[in-house]
C-alpha positions in Angstrom: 20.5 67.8 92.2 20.0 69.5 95.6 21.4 72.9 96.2 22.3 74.7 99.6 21.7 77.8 100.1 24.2 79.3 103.0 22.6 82.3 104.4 25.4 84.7 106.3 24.3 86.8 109.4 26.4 89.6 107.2 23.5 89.1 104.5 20.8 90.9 106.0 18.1 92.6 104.2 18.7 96.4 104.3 16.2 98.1 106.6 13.7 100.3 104.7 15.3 104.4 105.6 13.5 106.9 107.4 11.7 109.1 105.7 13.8 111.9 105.5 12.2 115.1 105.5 15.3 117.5 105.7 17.1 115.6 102.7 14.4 116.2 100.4 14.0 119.3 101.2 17.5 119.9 100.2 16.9 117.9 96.9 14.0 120.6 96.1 16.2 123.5 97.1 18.6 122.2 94.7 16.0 121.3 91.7 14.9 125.1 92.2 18.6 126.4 92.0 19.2 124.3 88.8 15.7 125.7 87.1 16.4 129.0 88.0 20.0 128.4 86.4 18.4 126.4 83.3 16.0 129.8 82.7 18.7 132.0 82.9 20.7 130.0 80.4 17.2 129.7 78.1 17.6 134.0 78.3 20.7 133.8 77.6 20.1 131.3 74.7 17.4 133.5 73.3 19.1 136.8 73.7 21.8 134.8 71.3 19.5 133.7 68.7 17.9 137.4 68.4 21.2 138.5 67.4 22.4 135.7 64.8 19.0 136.4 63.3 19.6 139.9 63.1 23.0 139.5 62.2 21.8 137.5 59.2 19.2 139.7 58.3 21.4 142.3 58.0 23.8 140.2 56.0 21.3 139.0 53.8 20.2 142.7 53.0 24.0 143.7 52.0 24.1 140.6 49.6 20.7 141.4 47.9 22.3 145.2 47.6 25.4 143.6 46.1 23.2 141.7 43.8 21.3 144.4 42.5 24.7 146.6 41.7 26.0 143.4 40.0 22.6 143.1 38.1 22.9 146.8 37.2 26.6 146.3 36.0 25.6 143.6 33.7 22.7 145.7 32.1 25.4 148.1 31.4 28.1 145.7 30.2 25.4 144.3 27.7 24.2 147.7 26.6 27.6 148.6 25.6 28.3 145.2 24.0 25.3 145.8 22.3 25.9 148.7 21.1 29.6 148.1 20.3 28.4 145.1 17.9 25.5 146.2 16.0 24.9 143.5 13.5 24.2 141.1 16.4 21.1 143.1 17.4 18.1 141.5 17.1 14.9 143.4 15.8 
């Protein structure tokens, strides 16, 4: 089987562009723009982070504080249960 291949005038290959010089310019100008905006959101990002970790330092302080109340509480509970039921205690 033959085929035929119609070729329109329309169907041109594209022309290779200029080389632009003014254009890519513009696309550097841009890149710089976006990595000044990208470190500016990394400062941002790590000016967050400093404060959740302090935050949760700080949190983690007050819940070793509330454990060691809760530890001393429950010396005292079993000191008086101790002492409330002497028969129990061991020797």
């Amino acid at each position: 089987m033959d085929y035929i291949i119609m070729i329109d005038s329309s169907m041109s290959v594209p022309k290779e562009q200029p080389y632009n010089h003014s254009e890519e310019q513009q696309l550097r100008d841009k890149l710089f723009l976006l990595i000044q905006e990208l470190e500016k959101l990394r400062e941002i990002a790590e000016e967050k982070l400093y404060q959740l970790e302090s935050n949760i330092e700080v949190k983690i302080s007050d819940l070793e504080n509330k454990l060691l109340i809760l530890e001393e509480r429950l010396t005292i509970i079993n000191l008086v249960i101790l002492s409330l039921e002497p028969s129990k205690r061991v020797n």
